[in-house]
C-alpha positions as CSV (number, residue, x, y, z in Angstrom):
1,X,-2.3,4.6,-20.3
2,X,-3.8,4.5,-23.6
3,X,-2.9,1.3,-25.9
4,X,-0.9,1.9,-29.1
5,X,0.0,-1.9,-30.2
6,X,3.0,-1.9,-32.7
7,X,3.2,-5.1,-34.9
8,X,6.1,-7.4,-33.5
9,X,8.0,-7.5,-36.9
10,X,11.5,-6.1,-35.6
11,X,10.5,-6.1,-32.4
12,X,12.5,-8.2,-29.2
13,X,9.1,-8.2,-27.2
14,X,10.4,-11.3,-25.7
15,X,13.9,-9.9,-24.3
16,X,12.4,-6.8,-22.5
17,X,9.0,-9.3,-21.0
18,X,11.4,-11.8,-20.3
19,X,14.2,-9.3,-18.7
20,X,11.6,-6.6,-17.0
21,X,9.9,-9.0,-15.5
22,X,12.4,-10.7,-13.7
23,X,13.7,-7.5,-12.1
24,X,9.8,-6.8,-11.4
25,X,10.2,-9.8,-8.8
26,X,13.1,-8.9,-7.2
27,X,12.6,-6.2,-4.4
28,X,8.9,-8.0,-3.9
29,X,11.4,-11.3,-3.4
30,X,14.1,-9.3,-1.1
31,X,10.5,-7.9,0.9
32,X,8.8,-11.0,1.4
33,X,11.9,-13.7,1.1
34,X,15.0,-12.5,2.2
35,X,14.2,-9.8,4.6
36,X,12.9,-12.1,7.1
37,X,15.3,-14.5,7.2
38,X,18.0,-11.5,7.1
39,X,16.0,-9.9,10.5
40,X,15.9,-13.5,12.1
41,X,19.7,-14.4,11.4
42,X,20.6,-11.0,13.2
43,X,18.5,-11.6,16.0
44,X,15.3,-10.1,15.7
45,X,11.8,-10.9,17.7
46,X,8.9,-12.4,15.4
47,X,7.0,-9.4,16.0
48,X,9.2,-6.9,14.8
49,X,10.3,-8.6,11.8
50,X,6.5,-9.4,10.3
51,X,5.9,-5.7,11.5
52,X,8.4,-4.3,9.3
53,X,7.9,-6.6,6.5
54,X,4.2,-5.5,7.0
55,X,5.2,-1.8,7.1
56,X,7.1,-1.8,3.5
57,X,4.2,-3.8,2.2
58,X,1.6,-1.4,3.1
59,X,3.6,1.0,1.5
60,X,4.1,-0.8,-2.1
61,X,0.7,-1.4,-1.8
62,X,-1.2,1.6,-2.1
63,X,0.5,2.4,-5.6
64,X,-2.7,3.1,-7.4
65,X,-2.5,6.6,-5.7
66,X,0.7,6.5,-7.8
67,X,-0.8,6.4,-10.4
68,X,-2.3,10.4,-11.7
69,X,1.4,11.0,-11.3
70,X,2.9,8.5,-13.0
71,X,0.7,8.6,-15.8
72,X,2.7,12.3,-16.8
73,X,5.3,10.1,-17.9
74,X,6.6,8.1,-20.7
75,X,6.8,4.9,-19.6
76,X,9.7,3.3,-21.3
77,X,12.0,6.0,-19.7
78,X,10.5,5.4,-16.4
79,X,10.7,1.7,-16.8
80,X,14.3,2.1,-16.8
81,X,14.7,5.0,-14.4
82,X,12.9,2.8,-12.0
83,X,15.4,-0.2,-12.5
84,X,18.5,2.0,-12.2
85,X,17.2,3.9,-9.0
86,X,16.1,0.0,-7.8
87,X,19.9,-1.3,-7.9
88,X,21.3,1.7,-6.9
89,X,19.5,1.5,-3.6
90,X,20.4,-2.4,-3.1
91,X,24.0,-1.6,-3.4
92,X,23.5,1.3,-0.8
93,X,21.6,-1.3,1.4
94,X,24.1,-3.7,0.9
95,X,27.6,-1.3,1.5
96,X,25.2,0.1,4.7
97,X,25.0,-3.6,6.4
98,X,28.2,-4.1,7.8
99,X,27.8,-1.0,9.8
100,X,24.2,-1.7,11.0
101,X,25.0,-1.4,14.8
102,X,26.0,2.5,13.7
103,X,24.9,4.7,11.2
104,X,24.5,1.5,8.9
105,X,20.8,1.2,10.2
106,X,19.3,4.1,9.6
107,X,20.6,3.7,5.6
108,X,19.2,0.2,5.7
109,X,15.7,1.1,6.5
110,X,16.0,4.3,4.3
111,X,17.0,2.1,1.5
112,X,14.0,-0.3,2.0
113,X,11.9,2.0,1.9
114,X,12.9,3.9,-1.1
115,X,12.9,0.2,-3.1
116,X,9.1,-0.1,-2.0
117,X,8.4,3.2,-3.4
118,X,10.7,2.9,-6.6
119,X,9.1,-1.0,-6.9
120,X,5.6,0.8,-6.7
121,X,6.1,3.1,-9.6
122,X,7.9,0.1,-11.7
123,X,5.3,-2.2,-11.3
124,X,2.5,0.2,-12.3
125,X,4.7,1.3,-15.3
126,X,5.8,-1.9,-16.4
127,X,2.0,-3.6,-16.2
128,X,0.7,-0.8,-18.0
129,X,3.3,-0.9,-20.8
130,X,3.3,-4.4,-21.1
131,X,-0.7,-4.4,-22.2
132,X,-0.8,-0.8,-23.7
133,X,2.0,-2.0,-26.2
134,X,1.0,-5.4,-27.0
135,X,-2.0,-6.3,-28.7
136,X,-4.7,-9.3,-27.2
137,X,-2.8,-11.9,-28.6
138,X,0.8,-10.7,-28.8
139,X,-0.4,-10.8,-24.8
140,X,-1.6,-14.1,-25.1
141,X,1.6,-15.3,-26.7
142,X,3.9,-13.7,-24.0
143,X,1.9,-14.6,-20.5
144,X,3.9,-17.8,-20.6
145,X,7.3,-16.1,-20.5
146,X,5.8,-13.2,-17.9
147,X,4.9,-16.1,-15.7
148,X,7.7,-18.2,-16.1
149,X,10.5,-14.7,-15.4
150,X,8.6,-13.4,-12.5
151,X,9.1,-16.9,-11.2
152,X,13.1,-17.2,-12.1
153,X,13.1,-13.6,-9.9
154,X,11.7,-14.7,-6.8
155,X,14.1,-17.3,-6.9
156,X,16.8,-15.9,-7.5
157,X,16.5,-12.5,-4.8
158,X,14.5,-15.0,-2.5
159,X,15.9,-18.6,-1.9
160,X,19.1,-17.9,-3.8
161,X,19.9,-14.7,-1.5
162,X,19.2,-16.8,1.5
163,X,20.9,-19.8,0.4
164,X,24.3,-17.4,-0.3
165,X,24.0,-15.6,3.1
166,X,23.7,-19.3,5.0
167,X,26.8,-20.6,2.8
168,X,28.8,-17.4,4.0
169,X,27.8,-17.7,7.5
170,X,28.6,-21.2,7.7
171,X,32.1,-20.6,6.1
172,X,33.1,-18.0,8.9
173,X,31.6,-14.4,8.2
174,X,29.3,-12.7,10.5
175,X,25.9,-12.0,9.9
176,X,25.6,-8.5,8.4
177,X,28.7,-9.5,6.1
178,X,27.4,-12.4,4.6
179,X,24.0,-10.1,4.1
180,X,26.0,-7.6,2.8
181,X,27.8,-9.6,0.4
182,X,24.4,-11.1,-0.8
183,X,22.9,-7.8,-1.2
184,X,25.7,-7.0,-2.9
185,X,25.3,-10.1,-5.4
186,X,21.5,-8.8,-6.2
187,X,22.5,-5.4,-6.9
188,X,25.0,-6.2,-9.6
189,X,22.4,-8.9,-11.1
190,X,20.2,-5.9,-11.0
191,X,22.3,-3.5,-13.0
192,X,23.2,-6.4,-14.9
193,X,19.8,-6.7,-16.0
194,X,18.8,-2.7,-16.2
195,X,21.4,-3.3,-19.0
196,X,20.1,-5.8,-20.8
197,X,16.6,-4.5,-20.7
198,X,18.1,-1.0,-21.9
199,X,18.9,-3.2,-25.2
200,X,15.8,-5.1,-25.2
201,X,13.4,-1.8,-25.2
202,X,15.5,0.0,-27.8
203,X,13.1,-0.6,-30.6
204,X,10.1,-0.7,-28.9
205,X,7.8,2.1,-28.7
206,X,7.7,5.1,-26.8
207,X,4.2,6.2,-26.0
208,X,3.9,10.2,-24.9
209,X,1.8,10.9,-21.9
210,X,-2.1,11.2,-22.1
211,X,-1.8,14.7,-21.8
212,X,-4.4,15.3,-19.2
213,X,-3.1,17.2,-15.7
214,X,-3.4,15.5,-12.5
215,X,-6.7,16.5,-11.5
216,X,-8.1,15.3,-14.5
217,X,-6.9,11.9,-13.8
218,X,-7.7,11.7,-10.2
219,X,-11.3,12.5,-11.6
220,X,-11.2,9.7,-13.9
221,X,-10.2,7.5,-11.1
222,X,-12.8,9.0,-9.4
223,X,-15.7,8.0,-12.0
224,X,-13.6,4.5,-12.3
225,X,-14.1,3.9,-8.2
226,X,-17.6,5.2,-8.4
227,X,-18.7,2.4,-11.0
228,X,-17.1,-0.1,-8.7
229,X,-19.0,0.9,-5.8
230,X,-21.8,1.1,-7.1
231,X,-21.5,-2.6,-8.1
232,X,-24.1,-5.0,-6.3
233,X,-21.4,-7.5,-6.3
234,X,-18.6,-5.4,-4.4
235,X,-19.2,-6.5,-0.4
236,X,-19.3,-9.9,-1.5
237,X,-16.1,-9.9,-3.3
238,X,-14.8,-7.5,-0.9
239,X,-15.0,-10.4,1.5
240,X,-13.3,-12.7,-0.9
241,X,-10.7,-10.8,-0.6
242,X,-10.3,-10.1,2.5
243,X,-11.2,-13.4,4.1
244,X,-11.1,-16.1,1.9
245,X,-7.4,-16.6,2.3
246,X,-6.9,-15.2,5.6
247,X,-6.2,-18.4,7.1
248,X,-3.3,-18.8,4.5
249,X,-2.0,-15.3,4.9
250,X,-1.2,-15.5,8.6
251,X,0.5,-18.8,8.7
252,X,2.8,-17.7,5.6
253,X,3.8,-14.5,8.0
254,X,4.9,-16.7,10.9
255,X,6.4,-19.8,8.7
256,X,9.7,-18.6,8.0
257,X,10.0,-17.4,11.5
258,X,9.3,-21.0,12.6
259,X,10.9,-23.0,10.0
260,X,14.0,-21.3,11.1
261,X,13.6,-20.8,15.1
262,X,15.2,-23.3,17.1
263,X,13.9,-26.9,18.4
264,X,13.5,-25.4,22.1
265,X,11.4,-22.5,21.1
266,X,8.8,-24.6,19.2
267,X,10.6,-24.0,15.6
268,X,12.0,-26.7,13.1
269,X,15.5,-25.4,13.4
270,X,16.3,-25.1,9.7
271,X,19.6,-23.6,8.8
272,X,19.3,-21.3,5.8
273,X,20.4,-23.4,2.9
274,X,18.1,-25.9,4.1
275,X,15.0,-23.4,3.9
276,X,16.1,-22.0,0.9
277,X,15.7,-25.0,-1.0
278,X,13.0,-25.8,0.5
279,X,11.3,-22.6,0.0
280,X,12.3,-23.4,-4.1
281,X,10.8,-26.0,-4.5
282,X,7.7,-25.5,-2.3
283,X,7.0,-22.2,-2.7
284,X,7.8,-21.3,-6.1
285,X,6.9,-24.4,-7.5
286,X,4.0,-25.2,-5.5
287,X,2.4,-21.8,-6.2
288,X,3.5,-22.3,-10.0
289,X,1.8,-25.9,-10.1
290,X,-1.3,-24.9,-7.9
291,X,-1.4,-21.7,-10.5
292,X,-2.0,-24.1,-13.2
293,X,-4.3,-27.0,-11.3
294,X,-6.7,-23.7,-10.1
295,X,-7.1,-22.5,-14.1
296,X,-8.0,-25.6,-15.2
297,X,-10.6,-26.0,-12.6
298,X,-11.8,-22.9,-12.9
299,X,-11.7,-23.0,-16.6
300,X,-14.0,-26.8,-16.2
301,X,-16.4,-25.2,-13.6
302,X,-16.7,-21.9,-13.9
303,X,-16.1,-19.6,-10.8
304,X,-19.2,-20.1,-8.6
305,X,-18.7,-23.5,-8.8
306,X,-15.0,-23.7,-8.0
307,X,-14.7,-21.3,-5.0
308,X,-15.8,-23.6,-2.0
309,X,-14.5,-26.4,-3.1
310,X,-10.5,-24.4,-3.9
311,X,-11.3,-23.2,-0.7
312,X,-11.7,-26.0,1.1
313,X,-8.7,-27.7,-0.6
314,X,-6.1,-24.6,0.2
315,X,-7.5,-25.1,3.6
316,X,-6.8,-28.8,4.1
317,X,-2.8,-28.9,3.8
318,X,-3.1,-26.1,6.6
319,X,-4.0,-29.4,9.3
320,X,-0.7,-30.8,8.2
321,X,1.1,-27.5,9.3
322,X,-0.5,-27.0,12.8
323,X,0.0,-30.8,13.1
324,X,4.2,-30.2,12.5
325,X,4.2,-27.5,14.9
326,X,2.5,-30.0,17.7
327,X,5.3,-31.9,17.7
328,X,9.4,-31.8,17.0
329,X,12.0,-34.2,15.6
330,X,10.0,-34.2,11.8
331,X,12.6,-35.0,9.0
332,X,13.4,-32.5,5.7
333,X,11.5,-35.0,3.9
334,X,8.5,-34.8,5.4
335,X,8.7,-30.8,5.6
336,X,9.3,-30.3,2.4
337,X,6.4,-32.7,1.1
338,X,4.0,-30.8,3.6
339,X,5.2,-27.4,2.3
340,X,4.7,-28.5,-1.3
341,X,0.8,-30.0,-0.8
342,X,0.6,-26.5,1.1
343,X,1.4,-24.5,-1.6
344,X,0.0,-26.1,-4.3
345,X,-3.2,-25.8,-2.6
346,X,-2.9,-22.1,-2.0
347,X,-1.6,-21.3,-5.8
348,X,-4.9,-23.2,-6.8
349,X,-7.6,-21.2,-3.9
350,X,-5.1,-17.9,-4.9
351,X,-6.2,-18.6,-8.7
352,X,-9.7,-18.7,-7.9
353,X,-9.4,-15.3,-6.2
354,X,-7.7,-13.5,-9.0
355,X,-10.0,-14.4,-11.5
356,X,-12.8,-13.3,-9.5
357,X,-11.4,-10.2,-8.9
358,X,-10.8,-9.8,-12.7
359,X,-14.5,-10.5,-13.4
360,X,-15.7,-8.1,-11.0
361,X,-13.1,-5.7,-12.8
362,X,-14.3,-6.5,-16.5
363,X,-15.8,-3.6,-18.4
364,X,-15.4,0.0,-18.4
365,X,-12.6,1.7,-16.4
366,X,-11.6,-1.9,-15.8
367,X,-7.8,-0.8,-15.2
368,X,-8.5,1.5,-12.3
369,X,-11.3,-1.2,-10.8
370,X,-8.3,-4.1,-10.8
371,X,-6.4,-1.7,-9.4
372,X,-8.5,-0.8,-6.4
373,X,-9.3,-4.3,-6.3
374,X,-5.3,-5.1,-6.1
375,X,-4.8,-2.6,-3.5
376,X,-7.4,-4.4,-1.2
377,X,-6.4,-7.6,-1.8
378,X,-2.5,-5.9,-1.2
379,X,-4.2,-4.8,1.8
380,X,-5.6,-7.9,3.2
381,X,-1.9,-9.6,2.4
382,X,0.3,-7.0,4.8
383,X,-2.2,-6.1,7.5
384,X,-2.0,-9.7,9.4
385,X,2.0,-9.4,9.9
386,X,1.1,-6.1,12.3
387,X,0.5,-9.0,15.0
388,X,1.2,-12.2,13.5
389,X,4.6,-12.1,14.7
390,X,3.7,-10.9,18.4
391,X,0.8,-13.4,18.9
392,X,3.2,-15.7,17.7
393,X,5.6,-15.6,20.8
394,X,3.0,-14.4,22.9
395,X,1.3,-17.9,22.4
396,X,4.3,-20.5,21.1
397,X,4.1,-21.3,17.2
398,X,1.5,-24.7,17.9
399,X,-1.6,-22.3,19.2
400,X,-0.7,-19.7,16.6
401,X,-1.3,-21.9,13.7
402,X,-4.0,-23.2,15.4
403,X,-5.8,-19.6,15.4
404,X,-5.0,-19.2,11.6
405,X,-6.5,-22.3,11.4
406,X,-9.5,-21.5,12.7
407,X,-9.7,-18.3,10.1
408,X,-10.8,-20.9,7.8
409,X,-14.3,-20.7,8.6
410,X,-14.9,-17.2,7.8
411,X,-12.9,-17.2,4.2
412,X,-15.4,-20.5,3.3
413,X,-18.3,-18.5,4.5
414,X,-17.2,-15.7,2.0
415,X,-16.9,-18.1,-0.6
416,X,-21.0,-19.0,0.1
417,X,-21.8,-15.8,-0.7
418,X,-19.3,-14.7,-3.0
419,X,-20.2,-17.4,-5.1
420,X,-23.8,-16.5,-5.7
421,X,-22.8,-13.2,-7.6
422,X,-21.1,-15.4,-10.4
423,X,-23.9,-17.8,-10.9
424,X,-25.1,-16.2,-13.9
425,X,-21.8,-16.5,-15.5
């Protein structure tokens, strides 16, 4: 997508950032917050749930072959195409529920998906829009509010969702209606908001297509991929990415699943309004604060010099975890303050990672090289919960955290080497 900033006189550039980015969150917070709890209040083994959630992630994830297609669009149009087709298939997930033992099922994983497709092409869209549109610093000027509305999304289809479906349940309705009613809640949220983002983007630009055909832009992915792998500094970043939060990634598959699996199976025994507030506070927060604590390291020392020790300091809190899952009878308190350090630490390591990623991407074709980069990274984030859920009963939820534990030592060794490439920065 070639860039065609527009001046922001007239403009309500902060309605449709604000607006589209909050719906961007929300079928990655109904994926990766809600679903789970959904699969474990109806029943569901470990290793089924973090093998779905696994499946729908691999599927969002390999947008960037999306992306020769969706370049033959405008993208304002498809930005709210995308939305509408997103809370259309919410509502059908939700009116499906109640019927799940039937022919309810079927629509249900139909639906999901769909919205992992549909998210796919919105996300592309959006990002692309969002810095073809926008000059350097209008971009600048609205990163706060980007960060700050994909935040206020995750809350509201992750924690909120789950909060809702726990204060049904506990007032009397079975499972799949107190899921359906809270599916039901997000999908007129979500057509709420196609609306007022149909508003916001009425004065902003419409950019036409690049007017290439689809071969031409797989070829200029092609020559994009090509200068990345030829890139001396690839396998170690490559590694990065793959290992350096490993450790991280398969104890956030399995802590849900714990924090809500009973005392006598090893789990904390959290009812859902419990670990939604929890999950508020610690998880959105924590990776907000952590967000900010990582930049200004980085931005003090530099990226070689702020890899190992980020690492080792979003692998500390992970002791704290395994050490819960030792034992039982540990108060909300004392949760919720482990959680947080956890999370903190990881937004902090998970800042490290990104910008190392977006150094290796700097320069020519740098859109398609982030985006390869992203896909990996996407990658290394759904992979684990293939067997993170069944290693998780096969060996109790104590010896699994140990084991993602011990994936430490392999993500610090990738930050050795990784950190010699950016040495000269």
């Amino acid at each position: 997508m070639k860039e065609h900033p527009q001046p922001l006189r007239n403009r309500t550039v902060w309605a449709w950032v604000a607006g589209c980015y909050v719906f961007q969150a929300l079928p990655a917070a109904v994926r990766d917050e809600a679903l789970p709890v959904a699969l474990r209040n109806l029943g569901s083994a470990d290793a089924g749930i973090t093998q779905i959630q696994s499946m729908l992630g691999l599927i969002f994830g390999f947008k960037v072959l999306m992306a020769p297609f969706i370049a033959a669009f405008r993208p304002r149009p498809l930005i709210l195409a995308t939305q509408a087709a997103t809370a259309l298939l919410l509502l059908f997930a939700g009116l499906a529920l109640p019927d799940l033992a039937q022919s309810g099922g079927a629509m249900v994983v139909a639906c999901l998906v769909a919205l992992s497709v549909v998210a796919a092409a919105h996300d592309f869209t959006l990002d692309g829009y969002f810095v073809s549109s926008l000059d350097e610093q209008a971009r600048a000027r609205h990163s706060g509010l980007l960060n700050v509305a994909s935040k206020v999304g995750s809350v509201l289809a992750g924690p909120c969702l789950i909060g809702l479906a726990g204060l049904l349940m506990h007032r009397g309705q079975q499972v799949e209606a107190a899921w359906s009613t809270a599916l039901l809640a997000a999908a007129a949220f979500a057509l709420l908001a196609v609306l007022v983002n149909l508003w916001a983007l009425r004065g902003e630009p419409s950019h036409e297509s690049d007017g290439m055909d689809v071969r031409g832009r797989f070829r200029a992915m092609g020559l994009g991929l090509g200068e990345l792998f030829r890139d001396p500094r690839l396998p170690a970043v490559a590694a990065l990415i793959l290992l350096y939060r490993a450790s991280e990634i398969h104890m956030s598959r399995v802590l849900p699943l714990y924090s809500l699996a009973p005392v006598d199976k090893g789990g904390l025994a959290l009812d859902n309004e419990t670990y939604a507030l929890i999950r508020m506070i610690t998880a959105v927060g924590g990776l907000a604060a952590g967000g900010v604590v990582g930049s200004l390291v980085v931005t003090r020392l530099g990226i070689a010099r702020s890899l190992v020790p980020l690492g080792l300091a979003m692998h500390a809190p992970l002791l704290a975890v395994t050490w819960l899952a030792s034992g039982s009878g540990h108060g909300v308190w004392t949760v919720g303050i482990v959680f947080l350090i956890e999370y903190v630490a990881y937004g902090a390591g998970l800042c490290a990672l990104l910008l190392a990623m977006m150094k290796l991407a700097a320069g020519s074709s740098a859109a398609v090289r982030y985006a390869a980069l992203s896909t990996l990274a996407l990658l290394a984030a759904y992979l684990p919960g293939l067997w993170a859920g069944k290693l998780a009963e096969r060996w109790g939820y104590a010896d699994y955290f140990l084991f993602s534990l011990a994936l430490a030592l392999p993500g610090m060794a990738a930050a050795f080497w990784a950190r010699r490439h950016f040495r000269t920065e």
